[in-house]
SEMARFI-446522 format. One record per residue (C-alpha): chain; x, y, z; residue number from 1. Coordinates in Angstrom, 2 decimals. Example, Ala and Ser with C-alpha at 12.3 -4.5 7.8 and 13.67 -1.06 7.14 Angstrom:
// SEMARFI-446522
  kette     east    north       up   nr
      A    12.30    -4.50     7.80    1
      A    13.67    -1.06     7.14    2
This chain:
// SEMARFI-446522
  kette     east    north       up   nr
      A    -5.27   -27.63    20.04    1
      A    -2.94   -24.39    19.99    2
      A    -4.30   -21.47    18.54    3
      A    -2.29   -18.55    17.69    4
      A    -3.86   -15.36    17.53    5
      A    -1.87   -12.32    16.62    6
      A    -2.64    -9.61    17.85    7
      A    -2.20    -6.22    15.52    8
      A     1.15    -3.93    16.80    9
      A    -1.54    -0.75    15.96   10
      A    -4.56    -0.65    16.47   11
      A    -5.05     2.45    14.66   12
      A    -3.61     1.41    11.23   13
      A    -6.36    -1.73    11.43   14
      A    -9.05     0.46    12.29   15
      A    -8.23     2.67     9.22   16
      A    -7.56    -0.32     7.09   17
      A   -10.82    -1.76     8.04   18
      A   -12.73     1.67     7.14   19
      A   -11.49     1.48     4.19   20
      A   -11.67    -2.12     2.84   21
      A   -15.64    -1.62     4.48   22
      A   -15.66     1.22     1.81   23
      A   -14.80    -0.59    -0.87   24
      A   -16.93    -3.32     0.06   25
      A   -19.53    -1.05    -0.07   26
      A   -18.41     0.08    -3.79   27
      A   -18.65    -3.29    -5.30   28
      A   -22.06    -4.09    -3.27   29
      A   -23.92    -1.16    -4.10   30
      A   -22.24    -1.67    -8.24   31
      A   -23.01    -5.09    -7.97   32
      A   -26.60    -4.68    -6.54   33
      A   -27.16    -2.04    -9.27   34
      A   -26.32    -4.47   -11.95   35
      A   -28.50    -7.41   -10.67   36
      A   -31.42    -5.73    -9.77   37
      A   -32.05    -2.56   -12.81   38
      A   -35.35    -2.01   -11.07   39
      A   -33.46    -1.26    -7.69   40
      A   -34.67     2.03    -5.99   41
      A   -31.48     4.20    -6.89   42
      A   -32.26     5.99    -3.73   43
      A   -30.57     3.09    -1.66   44
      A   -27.72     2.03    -4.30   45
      A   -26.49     5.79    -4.38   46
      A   -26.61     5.68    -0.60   47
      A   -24.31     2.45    -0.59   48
      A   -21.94     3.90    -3.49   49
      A   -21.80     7.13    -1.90   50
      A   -21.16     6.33     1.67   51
      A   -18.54     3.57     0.10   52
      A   -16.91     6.26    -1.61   53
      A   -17.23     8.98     1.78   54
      A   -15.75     5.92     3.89   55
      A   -12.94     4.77     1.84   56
      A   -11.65     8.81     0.97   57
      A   -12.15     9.78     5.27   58
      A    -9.96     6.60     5.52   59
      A    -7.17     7.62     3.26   60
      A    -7.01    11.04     4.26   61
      A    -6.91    10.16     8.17   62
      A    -4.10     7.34     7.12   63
      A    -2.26    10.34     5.27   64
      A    -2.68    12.38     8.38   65
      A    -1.71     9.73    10.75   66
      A     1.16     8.40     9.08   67
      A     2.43    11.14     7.46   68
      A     4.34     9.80     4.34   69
      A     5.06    12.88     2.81   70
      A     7.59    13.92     5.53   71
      A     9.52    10.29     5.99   72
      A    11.74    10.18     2.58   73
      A    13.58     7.38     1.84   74
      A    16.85     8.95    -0.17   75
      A    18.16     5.61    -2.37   76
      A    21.42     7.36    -2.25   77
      A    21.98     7.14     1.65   78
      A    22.71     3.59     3.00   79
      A    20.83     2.48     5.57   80
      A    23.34     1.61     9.12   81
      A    22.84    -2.00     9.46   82
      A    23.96    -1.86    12.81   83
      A    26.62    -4.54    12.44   84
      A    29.65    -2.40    13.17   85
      A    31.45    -2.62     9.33   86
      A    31.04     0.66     6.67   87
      A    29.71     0.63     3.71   88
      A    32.71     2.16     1.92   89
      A    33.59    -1.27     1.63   90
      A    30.54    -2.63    -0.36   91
      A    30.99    -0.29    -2.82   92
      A    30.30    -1.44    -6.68   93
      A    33.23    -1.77    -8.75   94
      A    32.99    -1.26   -12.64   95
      A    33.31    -4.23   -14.61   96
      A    36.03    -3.95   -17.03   97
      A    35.42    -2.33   -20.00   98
      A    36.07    -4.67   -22.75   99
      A    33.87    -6.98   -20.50  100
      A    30.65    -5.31   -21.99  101
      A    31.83    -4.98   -25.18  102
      A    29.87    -7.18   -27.89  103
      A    32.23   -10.19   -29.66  104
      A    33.01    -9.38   -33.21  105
      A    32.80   -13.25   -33.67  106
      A    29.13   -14.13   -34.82  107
């Protein structure tokens, strides 16, 4: 039997995804918990919630600081180089005619 397990390209990206998906989890155990069991001590639901919440914001922010996707842009208007040798002046759109778009007058 062949197994095939891949292996992440960045480790650091999974770590943060983990963090925060562990946050989260967190969220909807310490909601959930509160929910089934009123008479919980709110002591230990507010620690869950709250150190859900404290993971999953650390995660974002170090993601944001990692990453960086305020500085990476991607302008629509600027086509992307293929890398197949041929322009893109050539791939242009061309208007469509202009009676073309024009409703019938038959109805």
């Amino acid at each position: 039997m062949k197994y095939d397990f891949k292996i992440t390209s960045n480790p650091l990206m999974f770590g943060l995804a983990l963090a925060g998906g562990t946050g989260i989890t967190l969220i909807i155990v310490a909601l959930g918990a509160g929910v089934l069991y009123p008479d919980a001590p709110n002591t230990l639901l507010n620690l869950g919630l709250f150190s859900g919440i404290a993971l999953l914001v650390l995660s974002i922010i170090a993601w944001a600081g990692v990453t960086q996707p305020f500085r990476h842009f991607d302008d629509i208007d600027q086509p992307l180089d293929d890398g197949h040798g041929h322009g893109h002046a050539s791939t242009a759109i061309v208007p469509a005619d202009s009676h073309a778009a024009e409703p019938s007058a038959h109805h």
